[in-house]
C-alpha positions in Angstrom: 101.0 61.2 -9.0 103.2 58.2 -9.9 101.7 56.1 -12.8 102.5 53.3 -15.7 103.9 55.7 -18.8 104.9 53.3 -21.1 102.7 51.1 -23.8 100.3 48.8 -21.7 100.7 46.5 -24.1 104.3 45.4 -23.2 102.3 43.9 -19.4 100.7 41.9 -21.6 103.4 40.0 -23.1 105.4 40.1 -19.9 102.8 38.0 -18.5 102.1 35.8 -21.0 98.5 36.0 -21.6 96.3 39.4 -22.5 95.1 41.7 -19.7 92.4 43.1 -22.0 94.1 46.9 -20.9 92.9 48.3 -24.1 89.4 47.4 -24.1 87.7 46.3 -27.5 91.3 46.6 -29.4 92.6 43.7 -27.6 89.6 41.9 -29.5 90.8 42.7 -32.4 94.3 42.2 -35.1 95.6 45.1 -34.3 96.8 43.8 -30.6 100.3 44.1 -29.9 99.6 40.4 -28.3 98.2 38.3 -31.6 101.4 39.4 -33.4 104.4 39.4 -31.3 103.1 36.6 -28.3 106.8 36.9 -26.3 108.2 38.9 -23.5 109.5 42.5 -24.6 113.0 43.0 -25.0 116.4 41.8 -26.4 115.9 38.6 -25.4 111.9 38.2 -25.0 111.4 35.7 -28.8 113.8 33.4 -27.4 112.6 32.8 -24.0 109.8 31.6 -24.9 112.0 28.6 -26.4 113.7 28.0 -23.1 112.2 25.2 -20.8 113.5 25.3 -17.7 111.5 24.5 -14.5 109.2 27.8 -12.5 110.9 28.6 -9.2 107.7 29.7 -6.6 109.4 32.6 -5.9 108.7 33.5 -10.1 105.1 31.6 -9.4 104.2 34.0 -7.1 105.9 36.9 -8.4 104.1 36.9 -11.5 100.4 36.2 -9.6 101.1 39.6 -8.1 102.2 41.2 -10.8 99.4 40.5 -12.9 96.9 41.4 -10.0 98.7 45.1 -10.2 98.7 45.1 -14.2 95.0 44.4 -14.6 93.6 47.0 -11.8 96.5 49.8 -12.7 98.3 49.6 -9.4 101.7 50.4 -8.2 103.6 48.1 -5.8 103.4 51.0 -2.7 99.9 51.1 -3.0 98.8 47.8 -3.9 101.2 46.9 -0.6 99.1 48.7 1.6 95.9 47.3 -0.2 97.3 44.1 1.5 98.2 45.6 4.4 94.4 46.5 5.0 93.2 43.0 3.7 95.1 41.2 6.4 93.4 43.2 9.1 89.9 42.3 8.1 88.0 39.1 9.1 88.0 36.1 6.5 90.7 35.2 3.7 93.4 37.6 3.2 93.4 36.7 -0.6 89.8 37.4 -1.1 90.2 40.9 0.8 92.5 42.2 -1.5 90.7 41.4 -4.2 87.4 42.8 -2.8 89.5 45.8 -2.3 90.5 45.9 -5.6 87.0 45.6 -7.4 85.4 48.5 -4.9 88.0 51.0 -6.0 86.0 54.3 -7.3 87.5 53.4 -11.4 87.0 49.7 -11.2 83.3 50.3 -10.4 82.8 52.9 -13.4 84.5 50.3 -15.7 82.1 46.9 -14.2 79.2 49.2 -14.4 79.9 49.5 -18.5 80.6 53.3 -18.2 83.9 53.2 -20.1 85.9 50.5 -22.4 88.7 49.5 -20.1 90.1 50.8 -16.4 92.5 53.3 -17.7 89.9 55.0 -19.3 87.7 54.6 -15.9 90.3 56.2 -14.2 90.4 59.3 -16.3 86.7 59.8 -15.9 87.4 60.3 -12.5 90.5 62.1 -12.9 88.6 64.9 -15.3 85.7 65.2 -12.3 82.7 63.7 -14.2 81.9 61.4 -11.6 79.7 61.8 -8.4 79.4 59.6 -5.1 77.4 59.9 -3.0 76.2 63.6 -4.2 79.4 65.1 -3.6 82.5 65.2 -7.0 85.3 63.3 -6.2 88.3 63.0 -8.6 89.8 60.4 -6.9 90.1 56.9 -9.0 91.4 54.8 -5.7 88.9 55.9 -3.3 87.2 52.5 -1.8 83.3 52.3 -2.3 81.4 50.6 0.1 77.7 49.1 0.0 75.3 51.3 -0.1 77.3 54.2 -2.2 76.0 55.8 -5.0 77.3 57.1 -7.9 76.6 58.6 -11.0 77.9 61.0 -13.6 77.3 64.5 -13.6 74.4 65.9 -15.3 77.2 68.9 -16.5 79.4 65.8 -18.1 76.6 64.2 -19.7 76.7 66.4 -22.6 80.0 65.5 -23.0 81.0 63.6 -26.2 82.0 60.5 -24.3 78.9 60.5 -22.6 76.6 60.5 -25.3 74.9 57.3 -26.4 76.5 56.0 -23.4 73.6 54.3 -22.2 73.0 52.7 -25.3 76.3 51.6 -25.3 76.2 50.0 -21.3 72.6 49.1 -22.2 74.8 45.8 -24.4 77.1 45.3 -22.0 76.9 42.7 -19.2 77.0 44.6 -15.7 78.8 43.5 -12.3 75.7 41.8 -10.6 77.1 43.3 -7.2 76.3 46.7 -9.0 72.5 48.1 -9.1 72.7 50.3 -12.0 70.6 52.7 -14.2 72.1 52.7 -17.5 69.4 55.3 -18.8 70.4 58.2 -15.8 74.0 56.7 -15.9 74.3 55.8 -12.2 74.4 52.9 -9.9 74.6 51.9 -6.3 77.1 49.2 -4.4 74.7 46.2 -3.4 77.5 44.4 -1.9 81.1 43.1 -2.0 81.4 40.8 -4.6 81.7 37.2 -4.0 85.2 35.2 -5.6 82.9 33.7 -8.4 82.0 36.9 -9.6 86.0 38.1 -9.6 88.5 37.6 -12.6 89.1 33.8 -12.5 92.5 34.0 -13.8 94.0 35.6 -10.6 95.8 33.6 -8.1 95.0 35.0 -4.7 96.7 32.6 -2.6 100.2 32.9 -4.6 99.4 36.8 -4.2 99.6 35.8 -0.3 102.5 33.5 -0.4 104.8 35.8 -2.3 104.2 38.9 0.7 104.5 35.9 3.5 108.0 35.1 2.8 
């Protein structure tokens, strides 16, 4: 399975602005972002001391970029996430992004059951995840409403799991989400709506750039 190998915190600088990919360390000193604000590479400090004008092209580039950073996607896949967004009803922006937020690791990380998505996805990698009372290990399946899923009552006992629903109990769920924090399990109510969706993305860039 193809995946990002190298430090996540290099996306972040590449785009300018933190992706909160590490979780609570991005809120702290230690991010690679607080001390070295500038694109990676041999050139990235003085780049940032260029001003030259944005082509689109670089406009919309980076929107989808920083779409595919944020939810841990690579271009063939997140391609044919667009590819099914265009043939539902309604705005092929908001698709994709509804697409995006219903994958299986997305939903473990809105519902508080781990600090950030890569994490999320390795839940489901290692099997501790049920939907719909049948294990899955797959991070990209698509949840629709009415799906249920919770972790297995084997993984509770698990190290990560413990005082886990203490832990979610502080954080703010997805309201799209019904969950039980004390069982550790919730159930899709719906797709979400744009307001309840990162407001930093730029859907309609996202669109622009695979229109050309």
């Amino acid at each position: 399975m193809a995946r990002y190998r190298e430090s996540v915190c290099k996306l972040c600088r590449r785009e300018g602005e933190k992706l909160f990919l590490k979780g609570e360390r991005c809120f702290t000193p230690k991010c690679a972002f607080e001390r070295r604000a500038y694109a990676p590479g041999q050139h990235g400090r003085f780049s940032q001391h260029r001003r030259r004008r944005e082509s689109d092209y670089n406009r919309q580039l980076r929107a989808k970029q920083k779409a595919k950073r944020i939810y841990g996607v690579l271009e063939k896949q997140f391609r044919r996430y667009y590819s099914l967004a265009q043939k539902r009803r309604g705005l092929t922006g908001l698709n994709l992004l509804q697409i995006l937020e219903s994958r299986l690791d997305n939903v473990v990380y809105r519902m508080g059951f781990a600090a950030n998505r890569a994490q999320a996805r390795q839940i489901v990698n290692h099997g501790h995840i049920i939907v719909n009372g049948r294990k899955t290990n797959i991070p990209s399946m698509i949840l629709e409403e009415g799906d249920v899923l919770t972790v297995r009552e084997e993984s509770k006992n698990n190290g990560l799991f413990k005082g886990l629903s203490e832990t979610a109990e502080k954080s703010t769920g997805a309201i799209w989400i019904d969950r039980d924090v004390k069982n550790l399990s919730g159930r899709i109510l719906r797709e979400p709506e744009r307001g309840e969706i990162d407001g930093n993305l730029n859907e309609q860039l996202i669109v622009e750039y695979y229109s050309r």
